[in-house]
C-alpha positions as CSV (number, residue, x, y, z in Angstrom):
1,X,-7.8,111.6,19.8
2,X,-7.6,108.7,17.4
3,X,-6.3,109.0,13.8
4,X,-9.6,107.7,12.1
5,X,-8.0,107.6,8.8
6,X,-6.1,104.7,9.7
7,X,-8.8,102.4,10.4
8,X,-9.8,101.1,6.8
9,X,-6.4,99.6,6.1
10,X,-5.7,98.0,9.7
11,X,-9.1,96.9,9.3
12,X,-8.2,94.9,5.8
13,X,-5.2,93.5,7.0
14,X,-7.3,91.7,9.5
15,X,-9.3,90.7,7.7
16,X,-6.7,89.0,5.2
17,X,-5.0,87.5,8.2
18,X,-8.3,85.9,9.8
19,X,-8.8,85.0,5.7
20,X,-5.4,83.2,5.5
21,X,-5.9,81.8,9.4
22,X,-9.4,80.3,8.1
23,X,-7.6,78.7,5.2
24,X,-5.4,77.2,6.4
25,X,-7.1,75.5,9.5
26,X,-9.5,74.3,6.5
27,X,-6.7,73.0,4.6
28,X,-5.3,71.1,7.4
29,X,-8.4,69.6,8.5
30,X,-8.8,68.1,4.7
31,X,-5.7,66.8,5.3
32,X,-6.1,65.1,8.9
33,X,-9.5,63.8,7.0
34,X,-7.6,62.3,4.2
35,X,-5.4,60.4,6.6
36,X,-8.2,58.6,8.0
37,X,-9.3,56.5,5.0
38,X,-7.5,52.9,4.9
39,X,-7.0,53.8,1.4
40,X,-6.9,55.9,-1.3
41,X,-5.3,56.7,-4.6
42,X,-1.3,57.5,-5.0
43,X,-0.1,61.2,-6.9
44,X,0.8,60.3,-10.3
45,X,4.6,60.3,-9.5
46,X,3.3,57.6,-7.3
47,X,3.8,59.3,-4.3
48,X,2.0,59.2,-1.2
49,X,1.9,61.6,2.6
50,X,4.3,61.1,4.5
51,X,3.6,57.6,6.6
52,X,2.0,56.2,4.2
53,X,2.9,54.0,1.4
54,X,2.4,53.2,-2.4
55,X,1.4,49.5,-3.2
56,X,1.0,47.6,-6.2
57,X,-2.8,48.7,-6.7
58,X,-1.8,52.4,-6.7
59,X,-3.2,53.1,-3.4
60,X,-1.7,54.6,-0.5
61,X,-2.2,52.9,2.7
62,X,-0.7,53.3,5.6
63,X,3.3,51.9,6.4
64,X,2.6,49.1,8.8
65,X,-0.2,47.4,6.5
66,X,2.6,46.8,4.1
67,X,4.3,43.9,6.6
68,X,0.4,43.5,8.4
69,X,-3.1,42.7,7.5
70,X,-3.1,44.6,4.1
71,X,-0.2,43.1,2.6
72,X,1.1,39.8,4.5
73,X,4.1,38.5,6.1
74,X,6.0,38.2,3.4
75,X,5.3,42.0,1.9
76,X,7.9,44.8,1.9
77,X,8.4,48.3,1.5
78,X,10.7,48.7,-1.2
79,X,10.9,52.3,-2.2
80,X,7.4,53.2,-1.3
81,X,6.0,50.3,-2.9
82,X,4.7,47.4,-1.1
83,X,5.9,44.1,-2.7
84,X,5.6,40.4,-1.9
85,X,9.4,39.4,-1.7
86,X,8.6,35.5,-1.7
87,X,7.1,36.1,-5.9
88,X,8.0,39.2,-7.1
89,X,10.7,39.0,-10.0
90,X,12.2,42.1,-9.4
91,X,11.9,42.2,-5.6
92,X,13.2,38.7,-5.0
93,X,14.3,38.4,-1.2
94,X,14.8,41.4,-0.9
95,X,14.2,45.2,-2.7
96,X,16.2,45.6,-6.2
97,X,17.2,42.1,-6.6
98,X,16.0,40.7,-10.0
99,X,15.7,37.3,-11.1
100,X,17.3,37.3,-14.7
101,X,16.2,35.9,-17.7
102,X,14.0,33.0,-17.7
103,X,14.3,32.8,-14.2
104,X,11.1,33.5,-11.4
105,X,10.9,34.2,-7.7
106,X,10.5,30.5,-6.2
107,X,9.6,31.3,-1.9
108,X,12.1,34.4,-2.4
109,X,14.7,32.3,-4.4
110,X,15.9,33.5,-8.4
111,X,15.1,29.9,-10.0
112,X,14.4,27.6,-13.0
113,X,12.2,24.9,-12.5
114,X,12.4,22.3,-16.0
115,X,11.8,19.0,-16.8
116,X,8.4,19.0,-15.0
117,X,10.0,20.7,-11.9
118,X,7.9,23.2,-9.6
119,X,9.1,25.5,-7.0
120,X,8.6,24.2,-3.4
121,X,6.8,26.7,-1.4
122,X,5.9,24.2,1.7
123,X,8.3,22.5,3.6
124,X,6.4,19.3,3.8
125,X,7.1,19.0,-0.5
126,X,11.0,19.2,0.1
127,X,13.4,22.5,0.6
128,X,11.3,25.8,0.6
129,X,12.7,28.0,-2.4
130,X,14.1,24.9,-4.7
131,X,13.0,23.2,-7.2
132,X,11.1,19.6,-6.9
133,X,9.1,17.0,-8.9
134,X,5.3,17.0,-8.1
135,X,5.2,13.9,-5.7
136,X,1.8,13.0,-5.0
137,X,3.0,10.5,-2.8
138,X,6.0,10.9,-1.1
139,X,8.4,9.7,-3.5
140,X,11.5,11.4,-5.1
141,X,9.9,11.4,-8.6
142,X,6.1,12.1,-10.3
143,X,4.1,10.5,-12.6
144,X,2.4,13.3,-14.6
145,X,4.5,15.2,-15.3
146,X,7.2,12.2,-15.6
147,X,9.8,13.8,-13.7
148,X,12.7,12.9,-11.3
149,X,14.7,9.6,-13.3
150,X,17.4,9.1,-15.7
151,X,17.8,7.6,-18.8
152,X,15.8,4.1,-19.7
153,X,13.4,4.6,-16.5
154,X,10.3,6.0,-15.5
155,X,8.4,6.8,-12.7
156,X,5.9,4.7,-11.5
157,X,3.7,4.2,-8.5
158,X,1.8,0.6,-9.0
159,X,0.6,0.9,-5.7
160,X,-0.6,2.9,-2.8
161,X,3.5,3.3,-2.0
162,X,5.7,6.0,-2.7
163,X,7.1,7.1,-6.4
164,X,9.8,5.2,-7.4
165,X,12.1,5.2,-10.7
166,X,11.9,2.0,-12.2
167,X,13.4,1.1,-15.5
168,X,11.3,0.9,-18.6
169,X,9.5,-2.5,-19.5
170,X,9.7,-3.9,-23.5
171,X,5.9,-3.7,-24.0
172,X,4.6,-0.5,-25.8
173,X,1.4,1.1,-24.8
174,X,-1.4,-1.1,-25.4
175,X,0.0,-3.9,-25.1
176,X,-0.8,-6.6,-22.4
177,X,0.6,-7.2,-19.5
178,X,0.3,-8.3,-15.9
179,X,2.5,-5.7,-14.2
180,X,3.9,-2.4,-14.7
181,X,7.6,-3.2,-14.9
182,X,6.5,-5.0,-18.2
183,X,5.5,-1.4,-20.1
184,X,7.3,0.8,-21.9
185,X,8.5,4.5,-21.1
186,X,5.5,6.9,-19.7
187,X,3.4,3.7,-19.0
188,X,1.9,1.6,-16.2
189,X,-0.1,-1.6,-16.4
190,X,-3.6,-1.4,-16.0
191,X,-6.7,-3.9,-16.5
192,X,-4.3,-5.9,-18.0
193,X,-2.9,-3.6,-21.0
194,X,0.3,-1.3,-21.0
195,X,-1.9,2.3,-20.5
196,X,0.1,5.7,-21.1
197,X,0.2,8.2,-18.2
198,X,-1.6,11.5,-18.6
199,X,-2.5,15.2,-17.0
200,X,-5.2,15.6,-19.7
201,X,-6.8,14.1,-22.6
202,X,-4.5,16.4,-24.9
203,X,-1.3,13.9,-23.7
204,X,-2.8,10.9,-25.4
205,X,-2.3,9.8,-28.6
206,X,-5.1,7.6,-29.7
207,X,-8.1,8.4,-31.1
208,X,-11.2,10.2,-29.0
209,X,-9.1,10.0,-26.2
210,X,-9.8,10.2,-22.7
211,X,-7.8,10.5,-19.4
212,X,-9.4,8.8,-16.4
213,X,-8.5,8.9,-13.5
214,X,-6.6,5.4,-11.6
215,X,-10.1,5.0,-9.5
216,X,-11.7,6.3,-7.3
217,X,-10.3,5.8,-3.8
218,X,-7.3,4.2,-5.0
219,X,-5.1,6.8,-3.5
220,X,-3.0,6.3,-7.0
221,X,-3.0,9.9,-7.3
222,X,-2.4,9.3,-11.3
223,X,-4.5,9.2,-14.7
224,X,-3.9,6.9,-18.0
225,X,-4.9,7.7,-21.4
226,X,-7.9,5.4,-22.3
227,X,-9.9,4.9,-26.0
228,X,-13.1,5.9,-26.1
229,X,-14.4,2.2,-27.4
230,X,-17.7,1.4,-28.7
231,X,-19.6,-1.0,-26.3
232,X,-21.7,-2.4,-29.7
233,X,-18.8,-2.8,-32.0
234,X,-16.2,-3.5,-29.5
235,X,-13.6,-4.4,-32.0
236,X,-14.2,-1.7,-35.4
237,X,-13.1,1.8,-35.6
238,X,-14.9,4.6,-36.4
239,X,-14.8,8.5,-36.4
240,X,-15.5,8.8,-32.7
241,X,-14.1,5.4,-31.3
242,X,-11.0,3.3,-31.2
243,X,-11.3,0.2,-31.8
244,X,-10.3,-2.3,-29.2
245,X,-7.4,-5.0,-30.0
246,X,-8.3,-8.9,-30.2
247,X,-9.0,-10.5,-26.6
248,X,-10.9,-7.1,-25.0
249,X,-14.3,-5.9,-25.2
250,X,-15.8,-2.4,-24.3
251,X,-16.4,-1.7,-20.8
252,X,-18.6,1.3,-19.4
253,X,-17.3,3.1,-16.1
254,X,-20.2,4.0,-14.5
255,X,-18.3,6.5,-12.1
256,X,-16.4,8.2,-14.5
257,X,-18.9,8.4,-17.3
258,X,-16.1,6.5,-20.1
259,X,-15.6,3.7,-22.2
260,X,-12.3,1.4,-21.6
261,X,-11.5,-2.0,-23.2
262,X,-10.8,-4.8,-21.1
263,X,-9.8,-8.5,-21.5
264,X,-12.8,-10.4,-22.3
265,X,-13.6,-14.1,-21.6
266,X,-15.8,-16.3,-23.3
267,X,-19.3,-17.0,-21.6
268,X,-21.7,-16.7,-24.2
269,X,-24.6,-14.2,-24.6
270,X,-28.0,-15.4,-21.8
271,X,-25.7,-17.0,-19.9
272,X,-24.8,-16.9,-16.7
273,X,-21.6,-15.2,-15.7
274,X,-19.8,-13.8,-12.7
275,X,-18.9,-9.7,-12.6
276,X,-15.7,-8.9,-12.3
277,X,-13.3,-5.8,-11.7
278,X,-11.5,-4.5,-14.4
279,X,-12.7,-7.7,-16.6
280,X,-15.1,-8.7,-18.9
281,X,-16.5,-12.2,-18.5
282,X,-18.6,-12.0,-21.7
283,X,-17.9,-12.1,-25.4
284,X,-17.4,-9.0,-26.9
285,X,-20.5,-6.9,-27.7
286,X,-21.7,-8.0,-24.5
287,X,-21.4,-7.6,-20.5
288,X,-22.6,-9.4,-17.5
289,X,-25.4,-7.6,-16.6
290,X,-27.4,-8.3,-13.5
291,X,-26.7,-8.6,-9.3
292,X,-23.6,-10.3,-7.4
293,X,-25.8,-13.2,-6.8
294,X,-27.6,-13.4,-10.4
295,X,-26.2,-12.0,-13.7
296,X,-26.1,-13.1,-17.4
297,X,-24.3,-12.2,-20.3
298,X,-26.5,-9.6,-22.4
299,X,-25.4,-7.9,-25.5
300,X,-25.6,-4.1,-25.8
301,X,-27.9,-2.3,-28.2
302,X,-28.9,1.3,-29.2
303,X,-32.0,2.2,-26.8
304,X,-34.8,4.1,-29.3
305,X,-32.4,2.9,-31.8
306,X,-32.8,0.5,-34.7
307,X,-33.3,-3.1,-32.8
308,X,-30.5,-5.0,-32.9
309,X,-32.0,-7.7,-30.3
310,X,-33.9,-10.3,-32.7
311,X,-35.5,-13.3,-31.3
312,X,-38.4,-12.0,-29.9
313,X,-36.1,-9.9,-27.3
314,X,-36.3,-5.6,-26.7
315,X,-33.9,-3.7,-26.1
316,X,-34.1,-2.6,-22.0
317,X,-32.6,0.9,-20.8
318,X,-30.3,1.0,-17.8
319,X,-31.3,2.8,-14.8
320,X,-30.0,5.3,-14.3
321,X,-29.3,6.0,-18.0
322,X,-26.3,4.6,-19.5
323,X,-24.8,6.8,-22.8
324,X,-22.1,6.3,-25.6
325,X,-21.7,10.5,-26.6
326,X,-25.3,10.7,-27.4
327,X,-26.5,7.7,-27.6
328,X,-28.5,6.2,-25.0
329,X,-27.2,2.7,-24.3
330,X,-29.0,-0.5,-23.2
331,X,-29.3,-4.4,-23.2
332,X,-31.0,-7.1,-25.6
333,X,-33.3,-8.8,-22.7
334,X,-34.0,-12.2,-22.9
335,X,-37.0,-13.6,-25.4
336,X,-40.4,-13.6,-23.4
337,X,-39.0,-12.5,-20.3
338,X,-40.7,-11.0,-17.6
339,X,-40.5,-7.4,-16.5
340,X,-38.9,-5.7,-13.3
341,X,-41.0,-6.1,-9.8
342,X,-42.2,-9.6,-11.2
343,X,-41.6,-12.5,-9.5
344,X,-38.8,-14.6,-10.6
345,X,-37.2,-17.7,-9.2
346,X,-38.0,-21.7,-10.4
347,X,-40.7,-22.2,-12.7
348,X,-40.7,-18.4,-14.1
349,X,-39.6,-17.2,-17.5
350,X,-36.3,-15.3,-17.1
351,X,-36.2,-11.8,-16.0
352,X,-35.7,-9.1,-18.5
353,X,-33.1,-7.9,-16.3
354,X,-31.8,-10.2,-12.9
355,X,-33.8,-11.8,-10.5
356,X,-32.9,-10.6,-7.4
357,X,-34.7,-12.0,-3.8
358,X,-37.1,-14.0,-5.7
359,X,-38.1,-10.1,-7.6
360,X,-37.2,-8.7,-11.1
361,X,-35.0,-6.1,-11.3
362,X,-33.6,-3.5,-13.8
363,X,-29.5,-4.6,-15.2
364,X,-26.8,-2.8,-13.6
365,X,-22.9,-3.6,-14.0
């Protein structure tokens, strides 16, 4: 017969073990659960289950995402951490080397780029992991930053041709010229005065400065420093505008939204003139306003502005609008002319703005 008494405690001991058996399949189930996240955060020693890794964002993800989609080609597992080799400064090329001092991984390279230098990190810019000028255009120097030439030169690119270092010219910025070998250090010619080079308005040095770009489509890949001129007072200074020397006048670029001065001519103000690039057929205080096949010289006023037209004349906004910081800029029409979509041609008053196919129409540059 059966020793009842012994029931209770075999009883309890199964019932632990089931206990512990439940736990621990509980326990590991977390665990196989855990491992299917593609992420999630690292122990505070930064530590993470066994195939899986630490990265920078103090998540663990798993080992192969370090050198695959997660991280990149160029990440590594160094110590449990994933790091990009090709930047990191104290991973460079490899785990545990560190770039010293003022130096930074360049393409998995300890350098220091100066003098306008950057690190090359595509082979079509020169040796992967050294230090290069900027070229915009193939050459062995750049233009902003100047960078690349000795002594007495500059870099220069007049053309659409590659950088070149050539030396400095005797005429100081702002001066005129007719080529670039003529100007000074840092400058180029351009619409016929010695313009300093520039990354941003900050590198000029006159006053209300602006840095425009060579042109659009020029392929010049540079930008000069340029005053910000006053189209009605051409030639007097004030807080907000420089004033341009004798022989230019104020020009408007349309396209860029910015005042230049520009060697002027001489063809007097209702008369007729021919439009020109980078020139300024009229006397100053005025511009050839008008079509490639009719234009006149008409000077600039204030539009809404006190009239400074006279003579019976108004004062005619451009379309589209035309400004000067605030100001909305126009031109002194001729006395008793005759307004846009009129009919113009022999035997009509002139057109307020150009006649155009036998029709008036509004001024443009």
């Amino acid at each position: 017969m059966a020793d009842m008494s012994r029931l209770p405690a075999q009883a309890g001991r199964l019932f632990l073990l089931c206990a512990w058996a439940a736990l621990l399949s509980l326990l590991a189930t977390s665990c196989f659960e855990l491992k299917q996240l593609n992420s999630f955060p690292c122990g505070n020693d930064g530590t993470c289950p066994d195939g899986y890794d630490c990265n920078a964002k103090k998540q663990c993800v798993t080992a192969a995402s370090c050198s695959g989609s997660h991280g990149g080609p160029t990440n590594t597992d160094c110590h449990g951490v994933c790091v990009n080799i090709e930047t990191d400064n104290g991973n460079c090329g490899g785990c545990d080397v560190a770039c010293a001092g003022s130096d930074s991984c360049c393409a998995g390279h300890c350098l220091s780029c100066t003098g306008g230098q950057v690190c090359v990190k595509d082979s079509t810019k020169g040796k992967v992991g050294s230090c290069a000028c900027p070229s915009v255009g193939g050459g062995t120097c750049s233009v902003t930053p100047q960078c690349g030439c000795g002594s007495g030169t500059k870099c220069d690119r007049p053309e659409s041709i590659a950088e070149a270092c050539v030396p400095n010219g005797a005429t100081a910025t702002g001066g005129d010229c007719t080529s670039s070998s003529q100007c000074g250090a840092n400058a180029t010619c351009h619409d016929g005065r010695c313009q300093q080079f520039c990354s941003s308005a900050a590198d000029c040095t006159s006053k209300a400065p602006e840095c425009l770009p060579s042109g659009p489509g020029s392929g010049l890949g540079w930008s000069f420093c340029s005053e910000h001129c006053s189209p009605l007072a051409p030639n007097q200074s004030d807080a907000t505008h420089q004033a341009c020397p004798a022989g230019f006048s104020c020009a408007i670029d349309v396209l860029q939204a910015a005042t230049l001065c520009v060697p002027q001519d001489s063809v007097g103000v209702d008369q007729p003139c021919t439009q020109s690039k980078g020139r300024e057929p009229c006397v100053a205080g005025a511009s050839c306003i008008g079509t490639a096949a009719s234009a006149f010289c008409r000077r600039w006023c204030a539009v809404n502005g006190a009239s400074s037209c006279g003579n019976g004349s108004s004062c005619t906004a451009f379309s589209p609008a035309v400004y000067d910081n605030q100001q909305q800029l126009g031109y002194c029409s001729a006395a008793n002319c005759i307004p846009d979509k009129s009919p113009c041609g022999s035997g009509n008053p002139p057109c307020c703005g150009a006649c155009s196919n036998g029709i008036c129409v509004s001024g443009n540059f």
